[in-house]
C-alpha positions, -999 to 999 in steps of 0.1 A, spaced: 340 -506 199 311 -482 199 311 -448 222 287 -446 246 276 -411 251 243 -405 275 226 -374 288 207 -376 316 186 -341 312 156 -323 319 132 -311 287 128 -275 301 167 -271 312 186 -244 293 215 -259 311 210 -297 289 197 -275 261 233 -260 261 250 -299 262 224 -311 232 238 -279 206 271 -290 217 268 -325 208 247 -315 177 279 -293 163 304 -317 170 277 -348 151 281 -371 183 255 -393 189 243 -399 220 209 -413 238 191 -387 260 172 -394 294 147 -377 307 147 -371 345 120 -365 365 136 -339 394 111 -349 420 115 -386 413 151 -390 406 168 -422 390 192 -440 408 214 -436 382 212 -395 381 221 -402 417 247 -424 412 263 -402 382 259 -370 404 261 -377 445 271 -344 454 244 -321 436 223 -347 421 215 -320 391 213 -325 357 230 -320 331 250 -353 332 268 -368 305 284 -403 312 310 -409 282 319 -449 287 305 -454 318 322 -417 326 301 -388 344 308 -355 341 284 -329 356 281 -290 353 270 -279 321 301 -254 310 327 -281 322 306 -308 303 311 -280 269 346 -283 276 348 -317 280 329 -323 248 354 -303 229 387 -316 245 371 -353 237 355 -342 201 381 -318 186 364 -313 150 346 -285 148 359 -269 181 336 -245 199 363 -229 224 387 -208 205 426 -223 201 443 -191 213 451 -196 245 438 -158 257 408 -163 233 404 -197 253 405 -178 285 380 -149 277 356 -173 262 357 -189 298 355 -160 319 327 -147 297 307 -181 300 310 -182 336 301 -138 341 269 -154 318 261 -177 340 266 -155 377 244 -133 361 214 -156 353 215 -166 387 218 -129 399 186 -121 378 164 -145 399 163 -127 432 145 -96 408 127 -117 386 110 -132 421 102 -101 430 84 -88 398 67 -121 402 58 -122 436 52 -87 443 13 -74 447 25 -35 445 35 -18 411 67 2 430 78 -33 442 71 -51 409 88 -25 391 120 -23 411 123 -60 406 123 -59 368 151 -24 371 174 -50 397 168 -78 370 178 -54 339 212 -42 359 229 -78 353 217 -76 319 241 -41 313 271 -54 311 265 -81 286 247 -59 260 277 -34 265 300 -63 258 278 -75 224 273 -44 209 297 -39 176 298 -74 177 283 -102 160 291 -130 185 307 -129 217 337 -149 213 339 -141 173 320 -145 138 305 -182 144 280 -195 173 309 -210 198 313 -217 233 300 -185 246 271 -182 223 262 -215 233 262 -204 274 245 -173 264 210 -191 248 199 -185 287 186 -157 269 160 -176 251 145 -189 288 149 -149 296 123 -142 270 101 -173 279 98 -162 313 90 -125 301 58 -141 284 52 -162 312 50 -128 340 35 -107 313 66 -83 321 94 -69 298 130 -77 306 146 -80 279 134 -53 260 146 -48 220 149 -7 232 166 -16 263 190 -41 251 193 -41 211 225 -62 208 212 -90 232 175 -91 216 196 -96 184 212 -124 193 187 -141 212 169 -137 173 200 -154 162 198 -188 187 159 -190 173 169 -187 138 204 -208 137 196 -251 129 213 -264 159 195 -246 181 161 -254 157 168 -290 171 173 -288 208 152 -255 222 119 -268 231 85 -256 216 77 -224 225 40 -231 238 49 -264 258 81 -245 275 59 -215 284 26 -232 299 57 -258 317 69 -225 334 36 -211 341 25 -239 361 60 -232 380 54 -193 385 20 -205 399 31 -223 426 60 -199 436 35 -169 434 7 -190 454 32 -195 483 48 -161 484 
C-alpha cells in the first residue's frame, strides 16, 4: 500500500519552505495544499485545532504540526539520507541551534516593525541596530565554518534559509539588515541556499515573494 504524505502550506512560508527541502532530500513524494490563512480549510482546522498554522504534514491520515518537529519527524520516518546528525551530542546541538534560529527570527520582528513603521530616521534606525543584535550571535557561530551542523546542508541549514525571507524583506523596506560588511559568514550562506538544487525547487520566485510581502508591509505601515 502506497504512503500518503500531504502538506498543507502556505506559498510565501519559510516555515513549509523548510518541510518541501526536507521532503525533496529524503525523495518522498508527497501532494501539497495550498491554504488560504484568511479562509481556512476544514481540514487545516481539523489537522491543527490548537494553532490552526501551517505547516501541516498528515503521513497516513497522521498530522504533525510545527515545522522543526515536522523535520524531525521526516527523518525519524525517512532514514536515508538523514539530515540530523547520528551522534547523539551532534543531534542535540543541531536542535538547540535550530530552535536559538528560530527565537531569533521571531526576536527580529519587534525591530523590523519599527524600521518599518517608524516616520523618524533616529527611530527607523534604532530599529534596524535592535534587528542586527539577534543576528550577532549566529554570524559568530558560522564564521570558520562552512555549515552549521557540518560540511553538507542538514537540519540546521535547513532552519536557517529564514535568511533568505531576511533578505526579501530588506528589498521590500528598502533597508539593510543583513549586510555582506555586517555579517559576511551569514550573507555567505544565505548565497549558498540560493545556489544549492533543493532549495532551486522549493524557495519561491524572487519577484512574486517580494511584491506578496509588499502588499503585507502596506497594510501594517497604513495602520501603524
Amino acid at each position: 500500500m502506497a504512503e500518503e504524505v500531504k502538506l498543507f502550506g502556505k506559498w510565501a512560508s519559510p516555515f513549509c519552505c523548510r518541510i518541501e527541502v526536507a521532503l525533496k532530500l529524503k525523495g518522498v513524494e508527497y501532494e501539497y495544499i495550498e491554504e488560504d490563512m484568511l479562509n481556512k480549510s476544514p481540514a487545516l482546522l481539523n489537522y491543527n485545532p490548537v494553532h490552526k498554522k501551517i505547516p501541516v504534514l498528515v503521513h497516513n491520515g497522521k498530522p504533525i504540526a510545527e515545522s522543526l518537529v515536522i523535520m524531525e519527524y521526516i527523518d525519524e520516518t525517512w532514514k536515508h539520507n538523514p539530515i540530523l546528525p547520528i551522534d547523539p551530542f551532534e543531534k542535540a546541538m543541531a536542535r538547540f541551534w535550530a530552535k536559538f534560529i528560530d527565537d531569533k527570527f521571531w526576536a527580529l520582528w519587534p525591530g523590523v516593525k519599527k524600521a518599518i513603521t517608524s516616520s523618524g530616521e533616529k527611530e527607523r534606525e534604532e530599529g534596524i541596530e535592535e534587528a542586527q543584535l539577534h543576528l550577532n550571535a549566529l554570524e559568530t557561530q558560522l564564521k570558520e565554518k562552512k555549515f552549521f551542523g557540518g560540511e553538507k546542508l542538514g537540519f540546521v541549514e535547513i532552519s536557517a534559509s529564514l535568511l533568505i525571507w531576511i533578505v526579501v524583506f530588506q528589498e521590500v523596506m528598502g533597508v539593510e539588515i543583513l549586510t555582506q560588511e555586517k555579517f559576511p559568514a551569514l550573507h555567505k550562506l544565505t548565497q549558498k541556499f540560493v545556489d544549492d538544487d533543493v532549495f532551486k525547487q522549493c524557495v519561491p520566485p524572487w519577484e512574486p515573494l517580494v511584491a506578496y510581502f509588499k502588499a503585507q508591509w502596506g497594510t501594517l505601515a497604513a495602520s501603524k
